[in-house]
LOMAR-260968 format. One record per residue (C-alpha): residue in one letter; y, x, z. Coordinates in steps of 0.05 Angstrom, whole numbers, plus 5000, padded with zeros to 4 digits. Each point is the difference from the previous one (the first is absolute). Layout:
BEGIN
AYXZ/...
***
This chain:
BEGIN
X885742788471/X495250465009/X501150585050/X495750714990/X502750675003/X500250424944/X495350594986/X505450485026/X500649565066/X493650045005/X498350804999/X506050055048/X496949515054/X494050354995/X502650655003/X503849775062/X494049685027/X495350704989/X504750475035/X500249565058/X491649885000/X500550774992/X504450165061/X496749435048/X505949565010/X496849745058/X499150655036/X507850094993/X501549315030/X495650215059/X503150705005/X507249744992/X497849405061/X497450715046/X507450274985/X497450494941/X504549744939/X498450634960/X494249704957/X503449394986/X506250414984/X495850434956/X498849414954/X507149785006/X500750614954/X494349884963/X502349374975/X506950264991/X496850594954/X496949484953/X505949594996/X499749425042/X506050085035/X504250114933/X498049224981/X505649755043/X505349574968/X496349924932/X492549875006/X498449445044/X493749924981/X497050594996/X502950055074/X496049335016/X493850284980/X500450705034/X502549695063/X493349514991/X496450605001/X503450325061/X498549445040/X492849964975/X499250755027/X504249905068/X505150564978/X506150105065/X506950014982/X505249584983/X499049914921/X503749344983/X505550205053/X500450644962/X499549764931/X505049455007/X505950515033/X497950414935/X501149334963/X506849815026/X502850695013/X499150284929/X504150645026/X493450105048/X495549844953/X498650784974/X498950305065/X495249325027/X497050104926/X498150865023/X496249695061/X506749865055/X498149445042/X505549435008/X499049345052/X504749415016/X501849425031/X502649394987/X500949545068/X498449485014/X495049844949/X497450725002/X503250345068/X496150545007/X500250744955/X492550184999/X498150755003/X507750245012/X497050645035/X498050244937/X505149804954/X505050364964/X503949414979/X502349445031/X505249384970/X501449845073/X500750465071/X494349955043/X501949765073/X493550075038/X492350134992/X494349964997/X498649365016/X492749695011/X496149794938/X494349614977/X499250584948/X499850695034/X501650284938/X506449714989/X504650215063/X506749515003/X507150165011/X504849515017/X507150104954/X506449894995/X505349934937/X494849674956/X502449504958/X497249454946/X497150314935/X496649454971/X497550654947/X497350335063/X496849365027/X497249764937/X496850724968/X497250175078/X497249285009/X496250054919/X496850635021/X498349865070/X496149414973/X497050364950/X497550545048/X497549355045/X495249824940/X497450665009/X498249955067/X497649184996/X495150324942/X497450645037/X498149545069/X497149524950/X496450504967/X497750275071/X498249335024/X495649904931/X495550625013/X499349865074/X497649264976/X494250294955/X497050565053/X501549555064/X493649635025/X499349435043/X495249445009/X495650344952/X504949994941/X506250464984/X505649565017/X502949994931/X494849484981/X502749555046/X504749514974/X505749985045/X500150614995/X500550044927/X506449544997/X503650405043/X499550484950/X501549574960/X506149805018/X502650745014/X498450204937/X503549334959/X506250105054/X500950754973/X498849754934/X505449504996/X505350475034/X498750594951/X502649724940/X506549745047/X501350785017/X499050244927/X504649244972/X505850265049/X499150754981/X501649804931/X505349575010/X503450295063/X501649255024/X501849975071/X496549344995/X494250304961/X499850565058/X500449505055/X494149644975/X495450634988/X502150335071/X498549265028/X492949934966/X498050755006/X501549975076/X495349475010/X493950214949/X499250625049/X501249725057/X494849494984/X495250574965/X502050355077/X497449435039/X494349894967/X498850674999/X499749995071/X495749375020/X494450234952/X500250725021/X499649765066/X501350405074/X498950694959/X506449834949/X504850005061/X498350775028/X504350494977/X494650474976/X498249514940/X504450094936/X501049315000/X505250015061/X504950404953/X500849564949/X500449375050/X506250415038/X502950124925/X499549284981/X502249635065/X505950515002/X501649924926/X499149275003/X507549885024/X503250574980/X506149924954/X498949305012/X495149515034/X496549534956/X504449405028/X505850444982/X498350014936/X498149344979/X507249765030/X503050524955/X496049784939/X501849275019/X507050204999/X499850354933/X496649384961/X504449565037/X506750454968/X495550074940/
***
């Protein structure tokens, strides 16, 4: 079977993908991080204007591939939280659909209700906050009165990993034009061969998990979900790493762009399940299959 979005898809994505190139995605991420959620919130309503939010419940694809685009630009805020309240509380769904921003929780796999403090809506009660996080974007609240959705799980999971492919391609990408302009023994270090199969590897690890994300977004499988979440979670955290050893000292500080999307990716990388969590769950669903 052969998986490609359809010319509609497409012009969607990319309109998606040109507001947030237009508004600096990046620059929001840092702002929100300094306490200054007003640009990020700005494009919150952005997307919301052109529809993004109104997907909920009956496009999953089209979700997949915006939310691959937010994480390629480093947007703040809790889309897939948001997305999938809109998803399982249909009664929500116009006011998340105007630009209302909903989070949630679902303990233990996912305990914490990212970005509470600017939420609207909530499917749980929020106990106590902030608590520390790997991505200073994405403040956590502990809850209580959560309960299993497997709805919730599955649609947040799906579009967390597709906003993980985002980010595993953008610190590829970043890591490809730092390998061309980087000099060092007389040759730019993407001539070097080690260095090329790291590259390599990134790029064939975010390769494989992509059609995973866009297989479970089609069939809403909580198998098929498992899988992609499980496979997208480790392309960018392996796109991450890499990132990181061939950048070298400089891809650690704070000041490079870089450091966003590592935060993004290591904090996305468990959330709504762990990869381990995952490929128990998917072992379970063949094993009932």
């Amino acid at each position: 079977m052969r998986f490609a979005l359809t010319e509609e898809q497409r012009d969607f994505r990319d309109a998606v993908d040109s507001l947030l190139r237009d508004a600096n995605g990046i620059a929001a991420a840092r702002s929100w991080a300094a306490g200054d959620t007003k640009p990020g919130l700005e494009i919150w309503r952005a997307l919301a204007g052109i529809g993004l939010h109104s997907l909920a419940g009956e496009y999953p694809v089209e979700l997949c591939a915006a939310m691959e685009r937010v994480g390629y630009h480093a947007a703040p805020g809790p889309y897939p939280e948001s997305l999938a309240v809109a998803t399982v509380r249909p009664d929500w769904r116009e006011r998340i659909a105007a630009g209302a921003i909903a989070t949630a929780a679902m303990p233990p796999v996912a305990p914490w209700a990212p970005n509470a403090d600017v939420a609207s809506l909530c499917l749980s009660v929020t106990v106590a906050g902030p608590a520390a996080s790997l991505d200073p974007t994405r403040s956590l609240f502990a809850v209580e009165g959560a309960s299993p959705n497997d709805l919730l799980l599955d649609t947040a999971a799906l579009l967390t990993a597709a906003q993980l492919l985002g980010l595993g391609r953008a610190a590829l990408d970043m890591t490809v034009a730092y390998a061309k302009q980087r000099v060092q023994y007389g040759r730019v270090i993407g001539e070097y061969q080690a260095v090329k199969h790291r590259l390599a590897d990134a790029h064939t690890g975010l390769e494989f998990a992509r059609p995973l994300v866009f297989a479970a977004a089609l069939s809403s499988g909580s198998g098929d979900v498992s899988a992609a979440k499980a496979a997208a979670s480790d392309a960018a955290y392996r796109a991450a790493r890499a990132a990181l050893q061939l950048h070298g000292a400089i891809g650690y500080t704070d000041e490079y762009d870089l450091s966003v999307f590592f935060k993004k990716i290591r904090a996305l990388y468990s959330a709504w399940g762990s990869p381990s969590f995952h490929r128990e769950r998917l072992l379970r669903h063949i094993g009932t299959g």
